[in-house]
BADOMI-714453 format. One record per residue: residue in three letters; x, y negated, z negated of N, C-alpha, C, O in turn. Coordinates in steps of 0.2 Angstrom, whole numbers, padded with zeros to 4 digits. Each point is the difference from the previous one (the first is absolute). Layout:
<pts>
ala,X,Y,Z,X,Y,Z,X,Y,Z,X,Y,Z
...
</pts>
This chain:
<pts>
unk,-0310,-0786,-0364,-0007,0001,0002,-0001,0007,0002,-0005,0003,-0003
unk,0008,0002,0008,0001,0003,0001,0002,0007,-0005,0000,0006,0001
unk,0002,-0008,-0005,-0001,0004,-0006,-0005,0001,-0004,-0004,0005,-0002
unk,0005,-0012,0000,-0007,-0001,-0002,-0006,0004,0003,-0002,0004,-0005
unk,-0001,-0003,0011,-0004,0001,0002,0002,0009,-0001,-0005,0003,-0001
unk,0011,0000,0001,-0001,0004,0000,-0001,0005,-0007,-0002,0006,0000
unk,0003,-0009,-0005,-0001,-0001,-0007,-0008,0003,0000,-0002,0006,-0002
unk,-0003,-0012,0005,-0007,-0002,0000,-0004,0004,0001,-0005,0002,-0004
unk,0007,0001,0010,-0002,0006,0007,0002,0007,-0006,-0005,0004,-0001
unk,0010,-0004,-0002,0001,0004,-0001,-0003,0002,-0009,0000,0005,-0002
unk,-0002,-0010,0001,-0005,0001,-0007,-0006,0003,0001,-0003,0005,-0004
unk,0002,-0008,0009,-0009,0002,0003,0000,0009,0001,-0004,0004,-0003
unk,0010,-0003,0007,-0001,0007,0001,0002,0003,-0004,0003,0005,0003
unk,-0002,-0004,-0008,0004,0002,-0008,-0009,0001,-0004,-0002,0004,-0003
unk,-0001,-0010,0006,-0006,0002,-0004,-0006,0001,0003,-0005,0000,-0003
unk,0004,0002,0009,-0003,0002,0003,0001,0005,0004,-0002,0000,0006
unk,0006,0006,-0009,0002,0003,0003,-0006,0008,0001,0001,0004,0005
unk,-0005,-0005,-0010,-0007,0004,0002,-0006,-0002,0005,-0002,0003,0005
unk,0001,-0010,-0006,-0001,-0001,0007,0002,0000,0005,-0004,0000,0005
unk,0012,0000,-0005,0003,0000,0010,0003,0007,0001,0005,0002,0002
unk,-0010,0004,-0006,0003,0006,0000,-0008,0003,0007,0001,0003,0005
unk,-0007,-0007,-0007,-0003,-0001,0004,0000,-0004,0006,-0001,0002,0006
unk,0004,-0007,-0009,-0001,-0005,0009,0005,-0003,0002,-0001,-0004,0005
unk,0007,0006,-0007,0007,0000,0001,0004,0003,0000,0006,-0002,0000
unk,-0008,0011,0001,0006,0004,-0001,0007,0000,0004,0003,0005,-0001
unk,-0001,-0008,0004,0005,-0002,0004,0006,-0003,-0005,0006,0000,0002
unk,-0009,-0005,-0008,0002,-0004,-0002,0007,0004,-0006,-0001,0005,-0003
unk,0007,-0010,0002,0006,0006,-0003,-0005,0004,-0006,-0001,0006,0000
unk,-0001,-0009,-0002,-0001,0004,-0008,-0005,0006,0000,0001,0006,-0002
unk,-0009,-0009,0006,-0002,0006,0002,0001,0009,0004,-0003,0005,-0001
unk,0008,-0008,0007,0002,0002,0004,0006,0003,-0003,0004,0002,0004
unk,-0002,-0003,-0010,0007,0007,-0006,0008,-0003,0002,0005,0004,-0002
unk,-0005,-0010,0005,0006,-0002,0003,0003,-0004,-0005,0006,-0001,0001
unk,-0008,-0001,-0006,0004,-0007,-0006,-0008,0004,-0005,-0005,0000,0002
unk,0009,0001,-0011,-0004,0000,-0005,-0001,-0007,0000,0002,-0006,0002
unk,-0009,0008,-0007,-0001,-0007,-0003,0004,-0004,-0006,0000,-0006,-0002
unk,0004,0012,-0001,0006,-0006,-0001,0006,0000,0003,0005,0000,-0004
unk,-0004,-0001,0008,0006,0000,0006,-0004,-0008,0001,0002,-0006,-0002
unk,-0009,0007,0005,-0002,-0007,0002,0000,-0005,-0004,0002,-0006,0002
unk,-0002,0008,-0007,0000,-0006,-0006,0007,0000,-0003,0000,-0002,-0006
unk,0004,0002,0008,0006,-0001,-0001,0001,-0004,0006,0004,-0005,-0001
unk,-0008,0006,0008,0002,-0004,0006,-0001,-0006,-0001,0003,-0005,0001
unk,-0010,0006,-0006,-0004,-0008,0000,0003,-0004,-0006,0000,-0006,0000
unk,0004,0010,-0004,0002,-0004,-0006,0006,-0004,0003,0001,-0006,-0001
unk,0003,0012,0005,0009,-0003,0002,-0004,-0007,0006,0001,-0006,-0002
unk,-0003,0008,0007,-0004,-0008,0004,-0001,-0006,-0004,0003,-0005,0001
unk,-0008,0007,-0006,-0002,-0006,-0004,0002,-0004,-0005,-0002,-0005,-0002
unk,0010,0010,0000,0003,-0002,-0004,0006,-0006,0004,0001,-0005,-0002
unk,0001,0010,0008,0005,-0005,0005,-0003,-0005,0003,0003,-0006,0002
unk,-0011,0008,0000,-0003,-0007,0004,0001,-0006,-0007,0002,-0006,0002
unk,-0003,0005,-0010,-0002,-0005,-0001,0009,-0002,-0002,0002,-0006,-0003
unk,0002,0010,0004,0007,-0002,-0002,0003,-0003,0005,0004,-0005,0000
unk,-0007,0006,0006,0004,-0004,0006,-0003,-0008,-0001,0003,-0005,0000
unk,-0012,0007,-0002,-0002,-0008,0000,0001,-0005,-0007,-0002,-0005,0001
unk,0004,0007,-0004,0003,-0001,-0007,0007,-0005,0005,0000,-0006,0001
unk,0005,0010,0000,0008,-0001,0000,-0001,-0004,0008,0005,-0003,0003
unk,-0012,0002,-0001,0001,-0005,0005,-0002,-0008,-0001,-0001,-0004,0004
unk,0000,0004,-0013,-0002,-0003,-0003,-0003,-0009,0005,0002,-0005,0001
unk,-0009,0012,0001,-0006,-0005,0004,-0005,0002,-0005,0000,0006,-0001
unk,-0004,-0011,-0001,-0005,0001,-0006,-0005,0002,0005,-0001,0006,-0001
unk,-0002,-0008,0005,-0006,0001,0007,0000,0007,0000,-0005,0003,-0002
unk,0012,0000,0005,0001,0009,0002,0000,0002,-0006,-0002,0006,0000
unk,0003,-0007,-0005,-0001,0003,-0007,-0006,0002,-0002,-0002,0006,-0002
unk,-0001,-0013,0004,-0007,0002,-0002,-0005,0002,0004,-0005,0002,-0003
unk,0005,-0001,0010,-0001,0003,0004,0000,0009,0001,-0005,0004,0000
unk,0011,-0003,-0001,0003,0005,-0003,-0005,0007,-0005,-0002,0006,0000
unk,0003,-0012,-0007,-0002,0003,-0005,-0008,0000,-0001,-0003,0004,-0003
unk,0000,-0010,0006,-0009,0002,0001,-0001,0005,0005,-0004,0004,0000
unk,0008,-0004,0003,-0003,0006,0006,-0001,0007,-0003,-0005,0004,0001
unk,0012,-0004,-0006,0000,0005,-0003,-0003,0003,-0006,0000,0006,-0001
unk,-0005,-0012,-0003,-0004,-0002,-0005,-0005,0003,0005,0001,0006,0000
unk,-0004,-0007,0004,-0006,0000,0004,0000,0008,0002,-0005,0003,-0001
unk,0009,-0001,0004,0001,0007,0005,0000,0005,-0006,-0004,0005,0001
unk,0007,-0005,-0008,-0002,0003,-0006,-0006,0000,-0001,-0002,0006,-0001
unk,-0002,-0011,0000,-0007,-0001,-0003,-0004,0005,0004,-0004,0005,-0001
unk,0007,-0008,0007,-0005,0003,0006,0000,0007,0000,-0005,0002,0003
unk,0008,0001,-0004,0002,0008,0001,0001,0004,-0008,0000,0006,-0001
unk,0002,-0010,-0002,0002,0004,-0007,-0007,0004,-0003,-0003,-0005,-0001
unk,0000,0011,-0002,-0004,0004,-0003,0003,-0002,-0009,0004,0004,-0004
unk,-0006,-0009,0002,0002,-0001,-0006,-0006,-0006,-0002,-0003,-0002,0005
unk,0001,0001,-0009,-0005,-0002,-0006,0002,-0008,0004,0006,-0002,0000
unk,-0011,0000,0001,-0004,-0007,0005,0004,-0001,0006,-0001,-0005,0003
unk,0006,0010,-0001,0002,-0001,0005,-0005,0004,0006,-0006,0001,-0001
unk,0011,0001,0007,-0005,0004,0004,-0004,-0005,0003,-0006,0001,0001
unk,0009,-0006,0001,-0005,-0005,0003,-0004,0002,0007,-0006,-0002,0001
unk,0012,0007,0003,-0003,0004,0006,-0009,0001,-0001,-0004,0000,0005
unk,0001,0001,-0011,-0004,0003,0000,-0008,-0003,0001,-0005,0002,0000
unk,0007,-0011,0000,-0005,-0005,0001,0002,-0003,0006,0005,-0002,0001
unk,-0008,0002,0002,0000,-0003,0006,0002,-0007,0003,0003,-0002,0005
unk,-0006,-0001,-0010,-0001,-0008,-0001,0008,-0003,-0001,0002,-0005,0003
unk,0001,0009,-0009,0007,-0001,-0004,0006,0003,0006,0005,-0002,0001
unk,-0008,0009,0002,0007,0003,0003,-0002,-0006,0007,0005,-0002,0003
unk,-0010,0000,-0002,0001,-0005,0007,0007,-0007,-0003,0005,-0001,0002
unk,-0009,0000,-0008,0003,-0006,-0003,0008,0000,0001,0004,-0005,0001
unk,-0003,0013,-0004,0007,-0001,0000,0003,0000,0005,0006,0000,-0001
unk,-0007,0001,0006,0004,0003,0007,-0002,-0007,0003,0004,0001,0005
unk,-0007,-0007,-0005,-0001,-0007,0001,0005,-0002,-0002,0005,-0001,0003
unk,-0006,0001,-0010,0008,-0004,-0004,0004,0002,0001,0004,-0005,-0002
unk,0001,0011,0004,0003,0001,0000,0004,-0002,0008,0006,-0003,0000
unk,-0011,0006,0006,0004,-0003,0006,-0003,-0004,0004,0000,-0001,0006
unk,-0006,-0003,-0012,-0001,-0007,0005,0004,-0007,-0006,0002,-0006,0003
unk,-0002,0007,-0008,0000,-0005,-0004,0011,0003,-0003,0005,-0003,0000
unk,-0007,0008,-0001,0009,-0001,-0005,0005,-0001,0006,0004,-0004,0002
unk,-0005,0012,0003,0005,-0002,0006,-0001,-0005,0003,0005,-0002,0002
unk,-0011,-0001,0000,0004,-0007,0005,0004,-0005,-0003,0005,-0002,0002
unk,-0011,0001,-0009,0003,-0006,-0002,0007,0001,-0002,0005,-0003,0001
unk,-0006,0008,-0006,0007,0002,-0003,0006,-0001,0004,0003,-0005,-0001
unk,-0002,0010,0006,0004,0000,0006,0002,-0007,0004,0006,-0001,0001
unk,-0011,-0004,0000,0001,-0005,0000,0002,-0006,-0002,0003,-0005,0002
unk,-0005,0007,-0010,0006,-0005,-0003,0006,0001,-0003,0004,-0004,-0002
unk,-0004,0012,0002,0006,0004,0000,0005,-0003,0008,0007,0000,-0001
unk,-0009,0000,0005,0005,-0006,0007,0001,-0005,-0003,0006,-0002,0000
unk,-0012,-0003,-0003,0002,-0007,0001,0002,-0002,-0007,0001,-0006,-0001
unk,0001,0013,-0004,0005,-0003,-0004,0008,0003,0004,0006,-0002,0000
unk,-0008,0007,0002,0009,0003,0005,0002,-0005,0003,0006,0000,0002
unk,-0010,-0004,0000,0003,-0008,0006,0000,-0006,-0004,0002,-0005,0003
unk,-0003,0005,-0010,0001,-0006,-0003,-0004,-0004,0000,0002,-0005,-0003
unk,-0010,0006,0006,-0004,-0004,0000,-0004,0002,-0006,0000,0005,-0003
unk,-0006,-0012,0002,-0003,0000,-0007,-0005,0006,0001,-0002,0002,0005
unk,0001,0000,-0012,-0007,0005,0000,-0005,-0004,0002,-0001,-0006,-0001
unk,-0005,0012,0005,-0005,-0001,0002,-0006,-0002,-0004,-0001,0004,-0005
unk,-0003,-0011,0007,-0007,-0003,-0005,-0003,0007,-0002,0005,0004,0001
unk,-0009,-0002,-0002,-0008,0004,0000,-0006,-0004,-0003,-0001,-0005,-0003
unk,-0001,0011,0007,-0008,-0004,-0003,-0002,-0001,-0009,0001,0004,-0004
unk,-0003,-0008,0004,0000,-0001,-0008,-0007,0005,0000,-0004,0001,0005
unk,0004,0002,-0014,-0002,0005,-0003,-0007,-0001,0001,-0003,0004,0002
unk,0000,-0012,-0003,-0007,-0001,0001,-0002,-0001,0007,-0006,0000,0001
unk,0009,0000,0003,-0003,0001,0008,0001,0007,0002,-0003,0003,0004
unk,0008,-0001,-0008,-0002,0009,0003,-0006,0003,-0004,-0003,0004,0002
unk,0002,-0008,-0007,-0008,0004,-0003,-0006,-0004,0004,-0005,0002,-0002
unk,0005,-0008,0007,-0006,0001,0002,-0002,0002,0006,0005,0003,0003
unk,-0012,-0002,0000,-0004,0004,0004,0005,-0002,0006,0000,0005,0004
unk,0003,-0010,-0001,0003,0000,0007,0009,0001,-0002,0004,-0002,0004
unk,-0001,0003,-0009,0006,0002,-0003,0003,0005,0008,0006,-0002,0001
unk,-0008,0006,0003,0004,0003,0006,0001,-0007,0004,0005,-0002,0002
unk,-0009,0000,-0002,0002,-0005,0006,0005,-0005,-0002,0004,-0003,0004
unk,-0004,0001,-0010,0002,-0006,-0004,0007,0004,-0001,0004,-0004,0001
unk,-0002,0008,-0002,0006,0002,0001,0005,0001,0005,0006,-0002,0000
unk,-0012,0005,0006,0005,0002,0005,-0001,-0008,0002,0005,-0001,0004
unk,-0007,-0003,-0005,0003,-0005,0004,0002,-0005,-0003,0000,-0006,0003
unk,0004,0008,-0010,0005,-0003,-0003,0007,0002,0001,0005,-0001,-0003
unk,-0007,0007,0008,0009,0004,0000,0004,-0004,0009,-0002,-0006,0001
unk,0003,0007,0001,0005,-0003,0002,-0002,0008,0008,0001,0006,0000
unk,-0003,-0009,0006,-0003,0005,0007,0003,0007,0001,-0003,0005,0001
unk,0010,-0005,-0003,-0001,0007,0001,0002,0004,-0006,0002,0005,0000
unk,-0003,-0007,-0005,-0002,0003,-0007,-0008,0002,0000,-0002,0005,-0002
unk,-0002,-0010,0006,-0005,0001,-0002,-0004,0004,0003,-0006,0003,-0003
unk,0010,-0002,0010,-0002,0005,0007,0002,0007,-0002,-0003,0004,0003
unk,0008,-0002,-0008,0004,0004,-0004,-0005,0005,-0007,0001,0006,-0001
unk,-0005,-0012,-0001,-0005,0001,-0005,-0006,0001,0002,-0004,0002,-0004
unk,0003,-0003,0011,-0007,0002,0002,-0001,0005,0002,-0005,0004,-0002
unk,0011,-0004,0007,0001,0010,0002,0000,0004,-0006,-0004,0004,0000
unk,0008,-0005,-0004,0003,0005,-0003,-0008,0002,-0005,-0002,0005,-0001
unk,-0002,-0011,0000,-0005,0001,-0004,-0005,0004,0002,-0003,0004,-0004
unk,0000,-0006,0012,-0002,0008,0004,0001,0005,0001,-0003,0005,0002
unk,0008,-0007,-0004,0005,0009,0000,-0001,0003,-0006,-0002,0006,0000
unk,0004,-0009,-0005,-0001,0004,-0006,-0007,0001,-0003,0000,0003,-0005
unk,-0005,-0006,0008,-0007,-0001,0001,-0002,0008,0001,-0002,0005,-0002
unk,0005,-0008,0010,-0002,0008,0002,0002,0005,0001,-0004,0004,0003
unk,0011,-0002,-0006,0003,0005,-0003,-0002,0003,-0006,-0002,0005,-0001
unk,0001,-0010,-0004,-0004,0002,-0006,-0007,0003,0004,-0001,0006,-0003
unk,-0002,-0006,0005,-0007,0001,0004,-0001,0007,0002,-0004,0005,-0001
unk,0010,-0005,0005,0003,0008,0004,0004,0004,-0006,-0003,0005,-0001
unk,0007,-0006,-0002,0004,0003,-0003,-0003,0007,0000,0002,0005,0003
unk,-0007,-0006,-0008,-0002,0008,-0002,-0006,0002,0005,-0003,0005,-0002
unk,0001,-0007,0008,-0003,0005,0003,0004,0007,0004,-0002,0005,0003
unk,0008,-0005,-0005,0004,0006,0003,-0002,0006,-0008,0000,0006,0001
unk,0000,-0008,-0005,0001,0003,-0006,-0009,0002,-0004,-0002,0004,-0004
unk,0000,-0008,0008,-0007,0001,-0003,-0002,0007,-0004,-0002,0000,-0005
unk,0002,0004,0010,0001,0009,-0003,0001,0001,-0006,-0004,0002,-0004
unk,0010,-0005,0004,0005,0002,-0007,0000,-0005,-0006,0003,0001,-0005
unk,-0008,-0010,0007,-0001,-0001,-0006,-0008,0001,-0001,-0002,-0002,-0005
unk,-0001,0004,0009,-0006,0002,-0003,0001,0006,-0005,-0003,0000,-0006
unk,0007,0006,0008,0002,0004,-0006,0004,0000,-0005,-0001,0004,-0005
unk,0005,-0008,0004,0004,-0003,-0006,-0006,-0008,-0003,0002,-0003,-0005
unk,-0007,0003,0008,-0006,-0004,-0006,0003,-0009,0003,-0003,-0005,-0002
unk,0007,0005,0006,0002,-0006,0001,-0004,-0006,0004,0002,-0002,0006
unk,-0007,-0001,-0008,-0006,-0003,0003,0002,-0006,0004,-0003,-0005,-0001
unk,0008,0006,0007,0003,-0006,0004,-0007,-0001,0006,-0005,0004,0000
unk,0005,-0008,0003,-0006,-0003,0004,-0001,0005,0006,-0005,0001,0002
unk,0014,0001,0002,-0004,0005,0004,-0006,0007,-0003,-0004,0003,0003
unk,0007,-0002,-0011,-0006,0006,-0001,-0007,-0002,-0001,-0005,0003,0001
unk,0007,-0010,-0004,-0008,-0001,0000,-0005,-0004,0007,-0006,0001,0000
unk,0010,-0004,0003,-0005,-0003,0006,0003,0004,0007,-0001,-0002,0005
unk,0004,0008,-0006,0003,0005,0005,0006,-0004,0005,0001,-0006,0001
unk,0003,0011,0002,0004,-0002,0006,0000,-0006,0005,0003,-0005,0002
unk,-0009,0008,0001,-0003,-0004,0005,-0002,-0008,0000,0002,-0003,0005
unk,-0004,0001,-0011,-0001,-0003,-0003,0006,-0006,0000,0000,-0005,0003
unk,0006,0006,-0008,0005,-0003,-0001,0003,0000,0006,0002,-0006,0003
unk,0000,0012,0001,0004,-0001,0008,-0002,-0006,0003,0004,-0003,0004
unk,-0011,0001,-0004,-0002,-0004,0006,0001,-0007,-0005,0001,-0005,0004
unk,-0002,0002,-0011,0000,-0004,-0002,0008,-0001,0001,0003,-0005,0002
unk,0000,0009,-0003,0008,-0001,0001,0004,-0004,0005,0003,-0005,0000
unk,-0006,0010,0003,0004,-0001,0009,-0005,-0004,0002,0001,0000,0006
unk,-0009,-0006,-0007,-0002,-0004,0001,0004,-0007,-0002,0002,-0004,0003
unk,-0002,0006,-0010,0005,-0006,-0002,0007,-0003,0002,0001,-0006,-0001
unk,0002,0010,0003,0007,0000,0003,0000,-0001,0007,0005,-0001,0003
unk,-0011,0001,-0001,-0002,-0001,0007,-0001,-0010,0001,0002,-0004,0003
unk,-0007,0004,-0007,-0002,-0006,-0003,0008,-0005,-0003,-0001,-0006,-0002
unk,0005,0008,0001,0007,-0002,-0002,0005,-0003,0006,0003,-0006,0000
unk,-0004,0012,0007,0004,-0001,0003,-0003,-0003,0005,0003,0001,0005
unk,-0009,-0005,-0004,-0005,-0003,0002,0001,-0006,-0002,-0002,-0004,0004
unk,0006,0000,-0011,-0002,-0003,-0002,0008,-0003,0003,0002,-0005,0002
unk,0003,0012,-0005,0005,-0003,0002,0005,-0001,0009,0006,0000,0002
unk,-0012,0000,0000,0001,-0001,0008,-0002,-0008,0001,0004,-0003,0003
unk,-0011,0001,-0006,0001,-0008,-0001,0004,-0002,-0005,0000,-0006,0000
unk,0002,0007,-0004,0005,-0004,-0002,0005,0001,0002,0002,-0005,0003
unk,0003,0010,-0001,0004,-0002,0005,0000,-0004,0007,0005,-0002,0002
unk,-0010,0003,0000,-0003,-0004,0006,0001,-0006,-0001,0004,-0003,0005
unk,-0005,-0003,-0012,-0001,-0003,-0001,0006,-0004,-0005,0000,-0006,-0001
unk,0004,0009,0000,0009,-0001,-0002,0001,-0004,0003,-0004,-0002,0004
unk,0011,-0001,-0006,0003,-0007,0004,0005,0005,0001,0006,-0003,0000
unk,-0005,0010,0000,0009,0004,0001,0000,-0001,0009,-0005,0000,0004
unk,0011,0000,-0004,0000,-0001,0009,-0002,0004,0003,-0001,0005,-0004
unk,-0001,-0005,0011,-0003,0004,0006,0002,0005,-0003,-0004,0001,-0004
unk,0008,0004,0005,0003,0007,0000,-0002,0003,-0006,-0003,0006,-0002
unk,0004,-0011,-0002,-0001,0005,-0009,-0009,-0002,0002,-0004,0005,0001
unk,0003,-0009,-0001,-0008,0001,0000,-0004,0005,0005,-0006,0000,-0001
unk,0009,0004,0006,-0003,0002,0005,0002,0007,-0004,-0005,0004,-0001
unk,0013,-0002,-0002,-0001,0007,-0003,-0004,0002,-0005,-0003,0005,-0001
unk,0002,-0012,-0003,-0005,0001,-0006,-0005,0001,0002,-0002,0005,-0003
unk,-0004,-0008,0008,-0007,0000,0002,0003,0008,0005,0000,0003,-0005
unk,0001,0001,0009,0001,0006,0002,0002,0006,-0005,-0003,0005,-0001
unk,0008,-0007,-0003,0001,0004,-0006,-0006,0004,-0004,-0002,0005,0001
unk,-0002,-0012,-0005,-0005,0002,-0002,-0005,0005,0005,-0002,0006,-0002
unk,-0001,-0010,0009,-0005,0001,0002,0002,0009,0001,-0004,0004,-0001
unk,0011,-0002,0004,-0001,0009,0000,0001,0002,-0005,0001,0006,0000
unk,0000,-0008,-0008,0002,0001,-0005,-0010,0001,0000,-0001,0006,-0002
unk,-0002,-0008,0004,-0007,0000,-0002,-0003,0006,0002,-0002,0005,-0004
unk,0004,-0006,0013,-0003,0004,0003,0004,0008,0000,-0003,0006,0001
unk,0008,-0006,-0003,0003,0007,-0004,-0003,0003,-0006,0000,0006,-0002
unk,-0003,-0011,-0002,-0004,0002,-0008,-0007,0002,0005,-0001,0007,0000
unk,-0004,-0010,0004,-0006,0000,0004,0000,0008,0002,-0004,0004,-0002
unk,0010,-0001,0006,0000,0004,0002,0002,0005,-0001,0001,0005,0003
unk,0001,-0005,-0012,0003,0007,-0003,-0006,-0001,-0006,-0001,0006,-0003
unk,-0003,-0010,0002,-0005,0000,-0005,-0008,0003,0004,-0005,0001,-0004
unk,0006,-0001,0012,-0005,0006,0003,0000,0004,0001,-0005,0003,0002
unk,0012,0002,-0002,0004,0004,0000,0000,0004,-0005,0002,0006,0000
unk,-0006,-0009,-0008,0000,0004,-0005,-0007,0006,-0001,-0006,-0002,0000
unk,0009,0008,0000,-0004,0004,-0005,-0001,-0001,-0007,0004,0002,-0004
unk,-0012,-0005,0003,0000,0000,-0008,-0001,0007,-0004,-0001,0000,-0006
unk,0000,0007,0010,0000,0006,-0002,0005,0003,0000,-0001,0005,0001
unk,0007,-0006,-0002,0008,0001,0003,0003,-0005,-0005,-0001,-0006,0000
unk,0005,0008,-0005,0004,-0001,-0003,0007,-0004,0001,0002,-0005,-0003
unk,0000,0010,0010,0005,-0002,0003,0001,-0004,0002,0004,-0004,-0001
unk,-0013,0003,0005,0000,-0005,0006,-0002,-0007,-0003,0000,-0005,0004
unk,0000,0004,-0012,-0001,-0007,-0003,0008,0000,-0005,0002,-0006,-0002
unk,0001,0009,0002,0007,0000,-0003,0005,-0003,0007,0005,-0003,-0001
unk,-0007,0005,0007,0004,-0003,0004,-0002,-0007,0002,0003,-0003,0004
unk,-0009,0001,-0006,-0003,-0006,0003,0001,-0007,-0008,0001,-0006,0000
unk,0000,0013,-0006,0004,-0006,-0005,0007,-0002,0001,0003,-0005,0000
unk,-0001,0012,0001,0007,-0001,0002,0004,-0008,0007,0005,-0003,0000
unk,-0011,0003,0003,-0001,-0004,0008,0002,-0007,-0005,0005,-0004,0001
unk,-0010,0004,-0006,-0001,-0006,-0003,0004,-0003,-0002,0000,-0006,0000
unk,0004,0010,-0004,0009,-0002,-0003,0004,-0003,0005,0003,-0005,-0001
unk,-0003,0011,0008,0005,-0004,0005,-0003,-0006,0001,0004,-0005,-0002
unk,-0010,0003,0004,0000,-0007,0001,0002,-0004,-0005,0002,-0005,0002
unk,-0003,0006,-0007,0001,-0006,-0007,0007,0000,0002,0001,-0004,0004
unk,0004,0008,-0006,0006,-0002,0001,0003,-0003,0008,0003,-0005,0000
unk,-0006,0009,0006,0000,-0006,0005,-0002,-0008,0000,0004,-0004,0002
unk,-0010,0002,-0006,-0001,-0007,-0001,0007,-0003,-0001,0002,-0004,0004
unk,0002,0007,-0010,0006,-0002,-0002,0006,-0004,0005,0005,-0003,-0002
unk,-0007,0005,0009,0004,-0001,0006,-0003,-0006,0002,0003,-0005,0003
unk,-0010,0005,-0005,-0004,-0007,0004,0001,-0004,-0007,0006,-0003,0000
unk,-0007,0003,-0002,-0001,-0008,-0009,0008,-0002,0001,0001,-0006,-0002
unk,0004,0007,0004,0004,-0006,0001,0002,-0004,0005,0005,-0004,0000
unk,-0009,0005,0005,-0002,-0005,0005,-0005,-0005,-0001,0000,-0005,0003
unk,-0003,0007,-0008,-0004,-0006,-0001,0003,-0004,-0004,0003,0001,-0005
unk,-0005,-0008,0007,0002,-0008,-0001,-0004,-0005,-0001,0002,-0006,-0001
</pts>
């Protein structure tokens, strides 16, 4: 996964490297420290060893976890004919959902419960996911801390996608790239962002309130979240939206939290 991701990360910037010449100069390729084919050699050698490790661990779940991510971070990024999905809003949210609310959890998930010999996991069948309450009908067919795992993860990716390009906006406004911070401005997305992730950890302070996990895991989870909140609260007032910097380090803020949750969602029971 870990390669994988570096594969991902590393496509994005291979084609995007006119725009993070502007909003990214730091970054290797802008910044004259790896060619762009050096990079794409990193992404190839990554992509080629992540899907070979998940192939030879023959787990069909990590396989294909694996390989949609990789399917997805291509589209997403690649400047080739109906790819470039980066460039609609609607699509580049979609794929950053599917990818680390929907393939990693579940994937990853049942990638365990085939490593333990346990049966694979139901899903929700095809026509309940097409109807109008399909989020609920799901998450409450998976099984409390899968579900507590898919919720976060879905705010996060919500509001990731949301933030993403307000650090870049400059630079996709000049490369023609029409993402939501260029058209409804910075300001705009920062506060829907960091509103919604607020509302997340809001939510997941009563459901961990409300677990049956014993006293201690329940008290870390309900405290966990509540400063995981009030740390987001108080770096999201802290933002300059005239300051480039000052929203690259408030995006940057938001990663660390995501991957902190990661220390809270296995407590939950």
């Amino acid at each position: 996964a870990l390669l994988m991701n570096v594969c991902i990360v590393g496509v994005n910037q291979v084609y995007d490297v006119e725009i993070d010449k502007v909003a990214k100069p730091h970054l290797p390729i802008p910044a004259g420290d790896l060619s762009v084919a050096g990079a794409s050699k990193v992404c190839l050698a990554c992509g080629v060893l992540s899907l070979a490790i998940g192939l030879l661990s023959g787990s069909v779940p990590l396989l294909y976890t694996l390989a949609g991510s990789l399917a997805l971070g291509f589209a997403y990024s690649a400047d080739l004919p109906l790819l470039r999905w980066k460039r609609y809003p609607a699509v580049a949210a979609a794929c950053i959902i599917a990818v680390r609310t929907v393939a990693v959890q579940g994937g990853f998930y049942s990638h365990a419960r085939l490593s333990a010999g346990l049966p694979m996991m139901m899903m929700a069948s095809s026509a309940a996911a097409s109807s109008s309450a399909s989020t609920t009908y799901f998450l409450s067919s998976l099984p409390l801390p899968l579900a507590f795992a898919v919720g976060m993860m879905l705010a996060f990716s919500v509001g990731i996608a949301v933030l993403k390009d307000t650090p870049d906006t400059d630079g996709d406004e000049r490369a023609g790239v029409r993402t939501l911070s260029v058209q409804l401005g910075p300001k705009t997305m920062l506060s829907f962002g960091a509103g919604l992730l607020m509302a997340a950890y809001a939510a997941a302070c009563v459901v961990s309130f409300a677990t049956q996990a014993p006293g201690i895991r329940r008290t870390v989870l309900v405290a966990g979240h509540a400063l995981a909140g009030g740390l987001l609260a108080k770096a999201a007032s802290q933002v300059d939206v005239g300051s480039r910097g000052s929203i690259t380090k408030f995006y940057m803020r938001v990663w660390k939290l995501f991957y902190a949750e990661y220390a809270l969602i296995p407590l939950m029971r």
